[in-house]
gemmi code that builds the backbone of each chain (N, CA, C; Angstrom):
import gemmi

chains = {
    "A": [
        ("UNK", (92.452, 29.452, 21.659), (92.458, 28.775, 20.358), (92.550, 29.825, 19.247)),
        ("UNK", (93.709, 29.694, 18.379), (93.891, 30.779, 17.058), (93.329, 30.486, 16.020)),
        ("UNK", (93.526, 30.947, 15.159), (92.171, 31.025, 14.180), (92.895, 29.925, 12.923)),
        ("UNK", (94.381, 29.194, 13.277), (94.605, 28.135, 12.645), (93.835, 26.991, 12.787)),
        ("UNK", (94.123, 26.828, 14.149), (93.646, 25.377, 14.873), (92.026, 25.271, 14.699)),
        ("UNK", (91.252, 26.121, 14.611), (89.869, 26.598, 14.034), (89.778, 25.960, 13.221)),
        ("UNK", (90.650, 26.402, 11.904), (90.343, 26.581, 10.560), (90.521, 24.671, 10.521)),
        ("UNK", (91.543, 23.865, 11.521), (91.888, 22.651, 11.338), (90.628, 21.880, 11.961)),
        ("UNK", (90.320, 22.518, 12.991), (88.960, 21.800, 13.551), (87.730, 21.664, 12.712)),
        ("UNK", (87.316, 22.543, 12.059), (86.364, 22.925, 11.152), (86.677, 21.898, 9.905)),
        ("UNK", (87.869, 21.990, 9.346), (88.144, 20.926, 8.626), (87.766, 19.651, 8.688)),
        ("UNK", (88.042, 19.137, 9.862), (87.971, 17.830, 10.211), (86.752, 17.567, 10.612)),
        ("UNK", (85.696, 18.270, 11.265), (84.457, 18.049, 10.566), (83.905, 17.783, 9.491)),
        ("UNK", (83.974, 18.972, 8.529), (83.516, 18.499, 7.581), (84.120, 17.552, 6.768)),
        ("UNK", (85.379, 16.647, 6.680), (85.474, 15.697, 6.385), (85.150, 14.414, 6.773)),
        ("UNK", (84.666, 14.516, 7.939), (84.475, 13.387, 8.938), (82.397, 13.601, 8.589)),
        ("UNK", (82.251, 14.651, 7.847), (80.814, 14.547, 7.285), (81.024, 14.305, 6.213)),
        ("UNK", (81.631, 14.177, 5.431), (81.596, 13.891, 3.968), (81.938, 12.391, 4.181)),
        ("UNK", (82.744, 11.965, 4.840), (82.263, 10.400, 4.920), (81.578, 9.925, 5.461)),
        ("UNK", (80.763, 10.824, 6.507), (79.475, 9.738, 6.925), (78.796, 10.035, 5.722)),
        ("UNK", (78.686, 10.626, 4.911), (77.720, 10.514, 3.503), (78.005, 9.208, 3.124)),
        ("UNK", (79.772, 8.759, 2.785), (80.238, 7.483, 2.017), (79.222, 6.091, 2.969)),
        ("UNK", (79.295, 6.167, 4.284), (78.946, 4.854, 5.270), (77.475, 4.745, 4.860)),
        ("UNK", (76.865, 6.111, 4.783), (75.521, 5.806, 4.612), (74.956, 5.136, 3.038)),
        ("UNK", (76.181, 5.788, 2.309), (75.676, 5.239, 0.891), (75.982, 3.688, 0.545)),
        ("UNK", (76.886, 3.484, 1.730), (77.316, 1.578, 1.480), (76.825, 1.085, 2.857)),
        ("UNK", (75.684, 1.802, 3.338), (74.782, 0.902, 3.892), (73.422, 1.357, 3.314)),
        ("UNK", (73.040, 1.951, 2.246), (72.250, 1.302, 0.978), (72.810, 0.139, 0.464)),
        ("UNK", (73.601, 0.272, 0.258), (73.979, -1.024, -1.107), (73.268, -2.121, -0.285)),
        ("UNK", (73.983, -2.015, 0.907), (73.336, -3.420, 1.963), (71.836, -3.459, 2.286)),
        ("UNK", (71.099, -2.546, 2.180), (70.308, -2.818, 2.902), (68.620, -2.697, 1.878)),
        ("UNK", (69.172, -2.021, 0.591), (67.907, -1.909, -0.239), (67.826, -3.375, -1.345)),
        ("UNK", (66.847, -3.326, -1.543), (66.185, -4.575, -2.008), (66.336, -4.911, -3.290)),
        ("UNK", (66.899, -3.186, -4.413), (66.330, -3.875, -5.659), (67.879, -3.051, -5.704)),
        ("UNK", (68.268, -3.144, -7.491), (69.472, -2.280, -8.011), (69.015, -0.659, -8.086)),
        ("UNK", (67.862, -1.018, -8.623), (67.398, 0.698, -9.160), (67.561, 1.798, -7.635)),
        ("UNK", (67.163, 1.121, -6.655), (67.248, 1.912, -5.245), (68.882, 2.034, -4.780)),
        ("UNK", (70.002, 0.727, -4.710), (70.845, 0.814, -4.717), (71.752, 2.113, -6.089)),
        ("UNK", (71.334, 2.270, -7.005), (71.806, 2.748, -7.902), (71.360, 4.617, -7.093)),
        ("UNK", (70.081, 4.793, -6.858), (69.856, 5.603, -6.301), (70.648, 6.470, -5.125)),
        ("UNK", (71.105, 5.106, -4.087), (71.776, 5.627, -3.205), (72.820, 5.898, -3.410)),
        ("UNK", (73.733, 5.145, -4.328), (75.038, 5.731, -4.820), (74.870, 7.101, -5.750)),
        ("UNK", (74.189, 7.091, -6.393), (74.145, 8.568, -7.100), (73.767, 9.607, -6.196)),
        ("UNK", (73.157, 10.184, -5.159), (73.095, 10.760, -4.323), (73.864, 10.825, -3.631)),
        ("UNK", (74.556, 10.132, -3.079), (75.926, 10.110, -1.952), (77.298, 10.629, -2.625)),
        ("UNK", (77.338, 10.058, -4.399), (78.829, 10.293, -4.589), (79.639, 12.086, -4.785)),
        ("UNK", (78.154, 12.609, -4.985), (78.632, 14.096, -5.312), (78.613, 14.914, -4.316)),
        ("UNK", (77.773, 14.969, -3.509), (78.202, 15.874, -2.096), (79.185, 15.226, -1.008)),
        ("UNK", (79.711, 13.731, -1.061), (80.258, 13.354, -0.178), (82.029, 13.853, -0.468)),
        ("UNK", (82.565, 13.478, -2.191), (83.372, 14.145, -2.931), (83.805, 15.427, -2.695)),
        ("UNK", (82.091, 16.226, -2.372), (82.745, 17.934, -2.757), (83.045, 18.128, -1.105)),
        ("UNK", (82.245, 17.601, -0.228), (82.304, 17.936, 1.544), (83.552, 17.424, 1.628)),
        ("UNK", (83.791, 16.233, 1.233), (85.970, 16.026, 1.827), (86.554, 16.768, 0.871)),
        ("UNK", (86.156, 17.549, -0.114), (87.185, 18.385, -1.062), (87.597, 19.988, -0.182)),
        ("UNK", (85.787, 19.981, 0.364), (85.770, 21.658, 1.125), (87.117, 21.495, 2.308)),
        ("UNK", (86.981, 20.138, 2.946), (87.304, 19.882, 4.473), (88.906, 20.080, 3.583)),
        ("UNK", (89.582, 19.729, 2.745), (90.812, 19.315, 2.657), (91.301, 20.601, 1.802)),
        ("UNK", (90.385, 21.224, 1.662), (90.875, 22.848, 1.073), (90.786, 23.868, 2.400)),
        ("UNK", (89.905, 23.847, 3.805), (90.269, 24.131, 4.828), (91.908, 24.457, 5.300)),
        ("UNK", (92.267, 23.117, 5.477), (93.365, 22.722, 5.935), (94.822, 23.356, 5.166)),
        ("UNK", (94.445, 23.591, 3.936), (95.541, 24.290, 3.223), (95.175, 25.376, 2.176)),
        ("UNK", (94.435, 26.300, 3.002), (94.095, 27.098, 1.768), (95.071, 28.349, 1.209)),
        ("UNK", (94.263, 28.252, -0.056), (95.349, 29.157, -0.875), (94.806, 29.435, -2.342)),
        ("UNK", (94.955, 30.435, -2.812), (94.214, 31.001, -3.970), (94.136, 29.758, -5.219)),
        ("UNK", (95.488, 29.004, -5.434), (95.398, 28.278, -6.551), (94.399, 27.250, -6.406)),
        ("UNK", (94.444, 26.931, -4.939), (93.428, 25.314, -4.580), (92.062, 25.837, -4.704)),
        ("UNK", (92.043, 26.947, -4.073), (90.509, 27.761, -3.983), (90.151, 27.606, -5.891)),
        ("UNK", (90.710, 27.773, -6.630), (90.059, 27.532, -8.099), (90.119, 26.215, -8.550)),
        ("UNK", (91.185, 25.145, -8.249), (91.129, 24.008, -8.219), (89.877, 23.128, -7.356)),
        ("UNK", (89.848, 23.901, -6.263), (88.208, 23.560, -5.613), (86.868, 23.539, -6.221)),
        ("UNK", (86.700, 25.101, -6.840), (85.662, 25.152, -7.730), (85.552, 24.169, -9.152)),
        ("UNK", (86.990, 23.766, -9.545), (86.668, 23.218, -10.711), (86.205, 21.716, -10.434)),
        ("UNK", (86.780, 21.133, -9.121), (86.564, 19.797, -9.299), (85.393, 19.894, -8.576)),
        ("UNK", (84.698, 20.662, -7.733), (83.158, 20.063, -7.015), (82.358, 20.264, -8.645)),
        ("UNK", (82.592, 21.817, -9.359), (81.906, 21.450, -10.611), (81.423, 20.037, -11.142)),
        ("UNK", (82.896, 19.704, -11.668), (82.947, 18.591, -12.534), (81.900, 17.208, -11.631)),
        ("UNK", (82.765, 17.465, -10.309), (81.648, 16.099, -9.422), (80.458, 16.289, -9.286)),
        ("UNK", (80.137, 17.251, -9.226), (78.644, 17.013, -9.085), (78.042, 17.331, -10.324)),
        ("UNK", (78.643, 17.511, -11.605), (78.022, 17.336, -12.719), (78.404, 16.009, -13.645)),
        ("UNK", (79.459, 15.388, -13.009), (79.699, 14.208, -13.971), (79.229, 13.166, -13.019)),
        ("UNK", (78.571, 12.893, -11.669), (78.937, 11.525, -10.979), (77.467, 11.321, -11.468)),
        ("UNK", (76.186, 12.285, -11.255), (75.092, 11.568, -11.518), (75.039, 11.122, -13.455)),
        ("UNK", (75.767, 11.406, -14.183), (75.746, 11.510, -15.134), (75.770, 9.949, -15.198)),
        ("UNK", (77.263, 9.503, -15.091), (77.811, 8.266, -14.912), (77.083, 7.393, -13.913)),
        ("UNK", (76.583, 7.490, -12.763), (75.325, 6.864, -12.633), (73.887, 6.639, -12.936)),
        ("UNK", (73.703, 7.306, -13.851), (72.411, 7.590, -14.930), (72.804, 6.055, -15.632)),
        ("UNK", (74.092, 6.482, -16.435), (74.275, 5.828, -17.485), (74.457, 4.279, -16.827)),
        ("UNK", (75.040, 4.271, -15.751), (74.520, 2.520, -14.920), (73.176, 2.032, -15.299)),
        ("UNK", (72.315, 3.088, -14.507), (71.108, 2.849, -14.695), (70.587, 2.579, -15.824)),
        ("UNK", (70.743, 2.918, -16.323), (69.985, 2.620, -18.266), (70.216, 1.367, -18.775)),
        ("UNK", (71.960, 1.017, -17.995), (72.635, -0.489, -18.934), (71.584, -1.754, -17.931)),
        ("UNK", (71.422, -0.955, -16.861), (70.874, -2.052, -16.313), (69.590, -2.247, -16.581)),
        ("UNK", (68.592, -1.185, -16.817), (67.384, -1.559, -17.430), (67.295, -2.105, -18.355)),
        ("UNK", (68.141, -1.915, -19.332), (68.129, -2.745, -20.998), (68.602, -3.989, -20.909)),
        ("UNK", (69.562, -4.679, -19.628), (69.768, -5.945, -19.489), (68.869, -6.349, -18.976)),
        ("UNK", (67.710, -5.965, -18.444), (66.505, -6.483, -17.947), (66.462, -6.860, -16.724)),
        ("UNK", (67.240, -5.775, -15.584), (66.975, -5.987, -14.292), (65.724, -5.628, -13.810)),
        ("UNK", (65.168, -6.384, -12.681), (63.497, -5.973, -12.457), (63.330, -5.392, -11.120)),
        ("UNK", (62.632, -4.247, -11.185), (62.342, -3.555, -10.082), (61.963, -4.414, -9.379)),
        ("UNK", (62.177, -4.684, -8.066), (61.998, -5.708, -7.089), (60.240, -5.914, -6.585)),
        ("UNK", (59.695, -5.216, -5.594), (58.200, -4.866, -5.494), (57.691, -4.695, -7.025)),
        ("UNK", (57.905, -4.194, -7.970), (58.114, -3.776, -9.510), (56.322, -3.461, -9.714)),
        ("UNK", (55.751, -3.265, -9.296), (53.906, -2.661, -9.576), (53.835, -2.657, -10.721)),
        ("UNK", (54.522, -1.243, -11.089), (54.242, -0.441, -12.246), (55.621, -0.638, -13.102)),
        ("UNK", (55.538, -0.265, -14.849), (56.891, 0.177, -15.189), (56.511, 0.554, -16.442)),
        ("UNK", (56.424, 2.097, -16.191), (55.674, 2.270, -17.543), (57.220, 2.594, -18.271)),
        ("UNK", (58.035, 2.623, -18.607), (59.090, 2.647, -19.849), (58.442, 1.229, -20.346)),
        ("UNK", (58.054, 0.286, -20.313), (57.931, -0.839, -20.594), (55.913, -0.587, -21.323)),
        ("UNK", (55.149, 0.327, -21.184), (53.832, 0.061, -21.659), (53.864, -0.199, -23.089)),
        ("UNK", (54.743, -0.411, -23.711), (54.305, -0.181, -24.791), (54.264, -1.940, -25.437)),
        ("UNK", (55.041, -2.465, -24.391), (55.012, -3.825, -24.892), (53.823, -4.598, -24.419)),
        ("UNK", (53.308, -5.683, -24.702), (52.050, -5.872, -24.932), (50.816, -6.050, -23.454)),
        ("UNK", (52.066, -7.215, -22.673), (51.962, -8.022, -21.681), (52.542, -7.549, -20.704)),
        ("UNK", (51.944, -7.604, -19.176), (52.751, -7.503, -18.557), (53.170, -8.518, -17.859)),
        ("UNK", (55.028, -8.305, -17.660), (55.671, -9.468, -17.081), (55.021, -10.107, -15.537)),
        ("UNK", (54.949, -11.348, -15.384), (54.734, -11.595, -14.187), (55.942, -11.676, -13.190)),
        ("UNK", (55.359, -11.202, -12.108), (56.929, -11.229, -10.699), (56.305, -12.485, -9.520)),
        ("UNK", (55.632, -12.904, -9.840), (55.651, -13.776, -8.804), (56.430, -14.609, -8.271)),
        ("UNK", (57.444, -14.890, -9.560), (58.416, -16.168, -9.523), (59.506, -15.921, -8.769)),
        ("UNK", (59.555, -14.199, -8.260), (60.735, -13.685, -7.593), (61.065, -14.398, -6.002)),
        ("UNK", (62.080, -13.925, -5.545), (62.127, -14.648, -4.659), (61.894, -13.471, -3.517)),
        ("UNK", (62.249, -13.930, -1.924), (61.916, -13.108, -1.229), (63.631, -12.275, -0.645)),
        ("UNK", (64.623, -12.335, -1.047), (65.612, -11.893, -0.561), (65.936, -11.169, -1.507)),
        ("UNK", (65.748, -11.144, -2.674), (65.971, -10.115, -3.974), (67.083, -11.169, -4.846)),
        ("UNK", (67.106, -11.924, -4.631), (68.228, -13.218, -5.502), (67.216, -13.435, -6.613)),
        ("UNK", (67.211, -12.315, -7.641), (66.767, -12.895, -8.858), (67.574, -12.808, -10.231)),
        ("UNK", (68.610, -12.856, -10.042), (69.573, -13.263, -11.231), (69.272, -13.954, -12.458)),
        ("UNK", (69.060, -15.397, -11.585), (68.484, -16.212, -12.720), (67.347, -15.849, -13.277)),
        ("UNK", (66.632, -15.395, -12.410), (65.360, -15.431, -13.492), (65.241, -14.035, -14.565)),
        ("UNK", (66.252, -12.880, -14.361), (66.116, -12.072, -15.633), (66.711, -12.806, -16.448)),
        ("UNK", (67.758, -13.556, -16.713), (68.108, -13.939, -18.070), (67.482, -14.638, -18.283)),
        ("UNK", (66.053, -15.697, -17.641), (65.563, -16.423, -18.305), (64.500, -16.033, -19.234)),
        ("UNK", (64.252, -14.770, -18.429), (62.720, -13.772, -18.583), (63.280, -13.287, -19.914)),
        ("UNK", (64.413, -12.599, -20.092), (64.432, -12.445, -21.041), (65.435, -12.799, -22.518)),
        ("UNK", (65.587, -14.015, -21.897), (66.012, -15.081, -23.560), (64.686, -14.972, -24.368)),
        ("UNK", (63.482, -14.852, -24.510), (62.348, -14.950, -24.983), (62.848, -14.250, -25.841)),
        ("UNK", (62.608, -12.890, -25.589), (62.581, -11.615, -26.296), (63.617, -10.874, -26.020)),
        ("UNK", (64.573, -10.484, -27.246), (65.699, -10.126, -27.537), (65.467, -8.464, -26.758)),
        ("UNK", (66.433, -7.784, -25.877), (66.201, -6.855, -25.649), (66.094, -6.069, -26.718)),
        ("UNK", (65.730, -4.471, -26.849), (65.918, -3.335, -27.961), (66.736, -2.601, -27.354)),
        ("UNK", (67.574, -2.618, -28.072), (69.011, -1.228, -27.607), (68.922, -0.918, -28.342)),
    ],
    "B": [
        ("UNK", (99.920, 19.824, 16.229), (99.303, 20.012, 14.528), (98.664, 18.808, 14.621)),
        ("UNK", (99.399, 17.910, 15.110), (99.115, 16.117, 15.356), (97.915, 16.011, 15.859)),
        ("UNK", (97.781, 16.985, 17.118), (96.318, 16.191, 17.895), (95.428, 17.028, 17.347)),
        ("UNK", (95.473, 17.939, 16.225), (94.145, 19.010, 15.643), (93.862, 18.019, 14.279)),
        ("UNK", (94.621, 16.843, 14.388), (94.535, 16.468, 12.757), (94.057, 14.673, 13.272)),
        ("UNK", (93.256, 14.606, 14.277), (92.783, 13.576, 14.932), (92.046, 13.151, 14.359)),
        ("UNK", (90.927, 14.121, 13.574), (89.915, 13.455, 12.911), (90.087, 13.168, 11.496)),
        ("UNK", (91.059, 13.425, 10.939), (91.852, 12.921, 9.806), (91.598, 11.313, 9.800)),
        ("UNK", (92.953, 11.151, 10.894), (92.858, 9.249, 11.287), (91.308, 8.801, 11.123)),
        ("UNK", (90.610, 9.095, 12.032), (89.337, 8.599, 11.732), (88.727, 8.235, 11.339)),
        ("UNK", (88.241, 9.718, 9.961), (88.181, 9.712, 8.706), (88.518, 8.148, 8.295)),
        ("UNK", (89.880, 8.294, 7.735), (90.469, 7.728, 7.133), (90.056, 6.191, 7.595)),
        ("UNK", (89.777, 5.909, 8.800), (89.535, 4.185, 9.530), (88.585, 3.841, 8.964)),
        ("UNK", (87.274, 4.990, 9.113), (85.911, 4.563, 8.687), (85.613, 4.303, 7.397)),
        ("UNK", (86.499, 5.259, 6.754), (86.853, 5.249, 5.122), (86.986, 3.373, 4.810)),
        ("UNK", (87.966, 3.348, 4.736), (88.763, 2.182, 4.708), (87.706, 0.719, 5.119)),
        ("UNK", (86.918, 1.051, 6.084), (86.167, -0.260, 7.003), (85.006, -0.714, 5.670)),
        ("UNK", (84.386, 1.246, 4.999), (83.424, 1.226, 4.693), (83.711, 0.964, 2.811)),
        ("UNK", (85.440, 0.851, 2.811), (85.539, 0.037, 1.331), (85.680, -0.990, 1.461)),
        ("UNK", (86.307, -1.733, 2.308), (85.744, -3.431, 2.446), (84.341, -3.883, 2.665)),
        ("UNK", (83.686, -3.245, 3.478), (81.960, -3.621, 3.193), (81.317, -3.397, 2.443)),
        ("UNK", (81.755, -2.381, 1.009), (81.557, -2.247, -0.527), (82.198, -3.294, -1.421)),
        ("UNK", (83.736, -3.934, -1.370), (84.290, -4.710, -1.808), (83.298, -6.057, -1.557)),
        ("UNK", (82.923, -6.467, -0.218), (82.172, -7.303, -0.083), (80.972, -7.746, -0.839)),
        ("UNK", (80.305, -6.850, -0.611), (78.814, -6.315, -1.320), (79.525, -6.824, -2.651)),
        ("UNK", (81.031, -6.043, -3.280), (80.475, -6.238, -4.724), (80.859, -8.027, -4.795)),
        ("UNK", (81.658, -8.358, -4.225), (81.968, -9.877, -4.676), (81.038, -10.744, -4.256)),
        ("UNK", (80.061, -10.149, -3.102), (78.769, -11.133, -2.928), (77.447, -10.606, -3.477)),
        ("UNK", (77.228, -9.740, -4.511), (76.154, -9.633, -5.491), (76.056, -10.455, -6.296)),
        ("UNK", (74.305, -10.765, -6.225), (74.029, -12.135, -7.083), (73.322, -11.354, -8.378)),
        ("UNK", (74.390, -10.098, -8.831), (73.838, -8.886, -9.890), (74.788, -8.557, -10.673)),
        ("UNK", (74.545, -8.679, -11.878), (75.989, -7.760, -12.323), (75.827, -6.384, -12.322)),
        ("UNK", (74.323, -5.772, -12.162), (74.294, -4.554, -12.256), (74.793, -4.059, -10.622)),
        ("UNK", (74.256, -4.744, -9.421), (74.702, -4.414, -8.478), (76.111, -4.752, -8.448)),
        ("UNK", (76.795, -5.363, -8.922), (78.560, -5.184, -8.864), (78.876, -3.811, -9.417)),
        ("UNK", (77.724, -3.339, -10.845), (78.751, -2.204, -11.035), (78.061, -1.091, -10.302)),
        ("UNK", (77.414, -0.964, -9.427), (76.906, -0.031, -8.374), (78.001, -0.028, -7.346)),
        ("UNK", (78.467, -1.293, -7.121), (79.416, -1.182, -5.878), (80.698, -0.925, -6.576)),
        ("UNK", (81.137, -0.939, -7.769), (82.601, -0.157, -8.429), (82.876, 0.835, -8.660)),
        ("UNK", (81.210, 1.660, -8.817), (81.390, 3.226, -9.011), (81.428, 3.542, -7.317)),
        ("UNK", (80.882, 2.920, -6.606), (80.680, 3.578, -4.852), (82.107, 3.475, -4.760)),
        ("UNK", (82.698, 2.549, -4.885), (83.860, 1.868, -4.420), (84.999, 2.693, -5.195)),
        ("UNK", (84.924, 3.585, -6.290), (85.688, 4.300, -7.225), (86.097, 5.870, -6.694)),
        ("UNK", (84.661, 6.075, -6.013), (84.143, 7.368, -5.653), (84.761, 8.036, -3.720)),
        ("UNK", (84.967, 6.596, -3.446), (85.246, 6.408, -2.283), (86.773, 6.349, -2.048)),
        ("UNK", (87.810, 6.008, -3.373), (88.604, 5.786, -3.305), (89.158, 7.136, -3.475)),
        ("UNK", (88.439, 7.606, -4.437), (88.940, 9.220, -4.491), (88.888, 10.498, -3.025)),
        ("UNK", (87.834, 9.984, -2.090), (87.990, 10.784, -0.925), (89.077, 10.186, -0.476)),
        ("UNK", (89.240, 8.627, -0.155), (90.316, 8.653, 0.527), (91.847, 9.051, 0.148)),
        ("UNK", (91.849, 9.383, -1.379), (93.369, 10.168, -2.071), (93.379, 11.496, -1.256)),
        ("UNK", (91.770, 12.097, -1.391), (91.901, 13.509, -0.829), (92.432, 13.620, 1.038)),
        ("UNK", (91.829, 12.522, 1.267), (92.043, 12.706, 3.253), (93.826, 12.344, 3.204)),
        ("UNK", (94.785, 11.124, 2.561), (95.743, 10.954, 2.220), (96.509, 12.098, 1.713)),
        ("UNK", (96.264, 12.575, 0.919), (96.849, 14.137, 0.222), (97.222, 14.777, 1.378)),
        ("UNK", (95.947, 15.090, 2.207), (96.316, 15.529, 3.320), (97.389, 15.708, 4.268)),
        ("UNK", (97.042, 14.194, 4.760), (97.898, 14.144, 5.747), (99.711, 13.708, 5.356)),
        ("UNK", (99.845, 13.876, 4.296), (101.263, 13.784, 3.561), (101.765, 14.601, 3.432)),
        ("UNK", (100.400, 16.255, 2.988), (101.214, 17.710, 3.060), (102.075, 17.283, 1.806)),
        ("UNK", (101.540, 16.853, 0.405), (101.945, 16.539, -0.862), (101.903, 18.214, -1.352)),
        ("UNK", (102.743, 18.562, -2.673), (102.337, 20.223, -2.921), (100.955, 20.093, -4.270)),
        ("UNK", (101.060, 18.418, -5.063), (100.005, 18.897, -6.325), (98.765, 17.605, -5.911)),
        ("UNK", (98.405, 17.231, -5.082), (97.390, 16.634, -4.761), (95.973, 17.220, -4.854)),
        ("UNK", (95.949, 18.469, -5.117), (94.704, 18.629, -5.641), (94.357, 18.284, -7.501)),
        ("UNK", (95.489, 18.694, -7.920), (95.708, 17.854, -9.025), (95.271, 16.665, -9.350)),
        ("UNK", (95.854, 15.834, -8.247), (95.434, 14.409, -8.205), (94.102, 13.950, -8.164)),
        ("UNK", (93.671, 14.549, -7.147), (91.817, 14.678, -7.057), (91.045, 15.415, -8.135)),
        ("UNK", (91.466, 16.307, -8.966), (91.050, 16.476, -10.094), (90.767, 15.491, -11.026)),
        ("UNK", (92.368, 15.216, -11.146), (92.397, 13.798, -12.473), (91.726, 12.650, -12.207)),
        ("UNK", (91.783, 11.987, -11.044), (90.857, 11.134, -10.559), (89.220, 11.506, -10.436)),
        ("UNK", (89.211, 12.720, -10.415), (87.357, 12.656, -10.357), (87.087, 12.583, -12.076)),
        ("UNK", (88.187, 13.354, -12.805), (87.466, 13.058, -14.396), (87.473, 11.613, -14.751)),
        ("UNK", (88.777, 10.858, -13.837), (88.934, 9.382, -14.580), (87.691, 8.444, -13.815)),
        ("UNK", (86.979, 8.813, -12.512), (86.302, 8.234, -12.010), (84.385, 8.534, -12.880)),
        ("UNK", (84.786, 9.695, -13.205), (83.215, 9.551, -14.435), (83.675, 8.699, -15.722)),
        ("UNK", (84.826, 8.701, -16.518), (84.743, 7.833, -17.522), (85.056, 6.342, -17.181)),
        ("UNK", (85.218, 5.537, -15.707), (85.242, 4.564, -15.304), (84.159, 4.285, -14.927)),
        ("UNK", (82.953, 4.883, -14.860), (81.465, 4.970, -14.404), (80.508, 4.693, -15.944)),
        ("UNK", (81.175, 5.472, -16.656), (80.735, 5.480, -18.196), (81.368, 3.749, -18.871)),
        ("UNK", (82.221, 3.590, -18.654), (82.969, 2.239, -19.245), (82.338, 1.102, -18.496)),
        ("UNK", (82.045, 1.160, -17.293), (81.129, 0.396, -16.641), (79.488, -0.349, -17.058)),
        ("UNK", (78.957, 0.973, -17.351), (77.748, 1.185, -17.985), (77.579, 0.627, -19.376)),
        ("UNK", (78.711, 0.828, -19.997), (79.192, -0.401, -21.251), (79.620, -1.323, -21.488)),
        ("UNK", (79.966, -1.855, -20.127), (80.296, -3.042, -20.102), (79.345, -3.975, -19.801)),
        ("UNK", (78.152, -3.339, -18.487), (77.339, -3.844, -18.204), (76.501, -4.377, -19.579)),
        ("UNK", (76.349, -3.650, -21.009), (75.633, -4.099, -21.646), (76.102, -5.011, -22.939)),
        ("UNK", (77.471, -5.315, -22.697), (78.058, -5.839, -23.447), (79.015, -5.117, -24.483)),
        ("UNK", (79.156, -3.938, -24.504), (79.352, -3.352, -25.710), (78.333, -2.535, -26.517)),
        ("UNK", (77.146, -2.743, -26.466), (75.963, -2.046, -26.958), (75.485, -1.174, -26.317)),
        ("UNK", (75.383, 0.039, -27.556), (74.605, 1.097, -26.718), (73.018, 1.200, -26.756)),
    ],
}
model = gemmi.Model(1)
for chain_id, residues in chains.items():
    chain = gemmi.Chain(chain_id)
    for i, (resn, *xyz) in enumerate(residues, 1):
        res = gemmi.Residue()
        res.name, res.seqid = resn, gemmi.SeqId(i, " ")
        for name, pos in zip(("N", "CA", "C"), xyz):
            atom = gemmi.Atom()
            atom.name, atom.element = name, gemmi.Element(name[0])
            atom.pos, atom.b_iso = gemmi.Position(*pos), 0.0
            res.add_atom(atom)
        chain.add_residue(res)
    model.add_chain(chain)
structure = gemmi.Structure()
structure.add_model(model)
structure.setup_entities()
């Protein structure tokens, strides 16, 4: 075995690991209970899974120009994906999605009362009841 | 070259299986925030599979491509996040 067919084997690993990152992050979506955890698993998965099939597919054809084209885009991914999933996260707290188990939530102490969750259901189907929860009181954006 | 580039195909099957069981997810969320969880997964996912595709085409500016797509896939993540709230920041 020459040190091509190597360089192709090695490749195809690590691309074939950079998408088991993708399977595992869309079996969060399926399998966690609330958004905030789902939101979690996608922000963790999208930037190393991105840069591991970027390494695997710069393997396969390397060459000085891609080698800087490499560095620039794992940069950018792993500094812009949690960014842009941050910013999910935030729209969804201010529309008043509710932590599922939800205990605690202190971004919220300052308001007077705390919300009751009992009314939730047991599969996480609570749609209806944030917009009802909060027609009351106008969110603050 | 064919049988060293086996796990390419693969790749690429599981890829593919694991954007229809995201597509799913998003058209059967009873969330709008979980729809836009499954558009950025589903955005992010689309971009590996340009890169495993690039590949196996032996294209000459496809890293290019995966460039432009990872910047357009953060401001489609960002437009999301504003949409989710209506327009308001």
């Amino acid at each position: 075995m020459d040190i091509n067919s190597l360089h192709t084997v090695a490749a195809n690993f690590i691309i074939l690991l950079g998408v088991l990152v993708f399977v595992v992050a869309a079996g969060g979506l399926f399998k966690f209970r609330d958004t905030y955890q789902r939101i979690s698993a996608v922000g963790t998965a999208a930037g190393p899974g991105i840069s591991l099939i970027v390494i695997g597919v710069f393997l396969t054809v390397p060459s000085w120009q891609n080698a800087v084209q490499l560095l620039i885009i794992i940069f950018l991914q792993l500094s812009t994906s949690s960014i842009g999933t941050m910013s999910i996260a935030r729209s969804a707290y201010l529309t008043g999605v509710k932590m599922q188990p939800g205990y605690f939530d202190q971004l919220a102490e300052d308001q007077a009362e705390v919300e009751d969750t009992s009314d939730i259901d047991e599969d996480g189907d609570i749609a209806q009841e944030l917009g009802k929860n909060r027609a009351q009181e106008p969110p603050q954006y | 070259m064919t049988a060293l580039n086996f796990g390419l195909y693969i790749a690429l099957t599981i890829l593919a299986i694991c954007m229809i069981a995201i597509a799913y997810r998003m058209i059967s969320a009873s969330n709008d925030a979980d729809r836009s969880v499954s558009a950025d997964l589903l955005m992010f996912s689309f971009i590996g599979m340009l890169a495993i595709i690039g590949v196996l085409l032996a294209g000459e500016y496809f890293f290019d491509l995966i460039l432009v797509a990872s910047v357009v896939g953060f401001i489609s993540s960002v437009a999301l996040a504003r949409a989710l709230t209506r327009g308001r920041r």
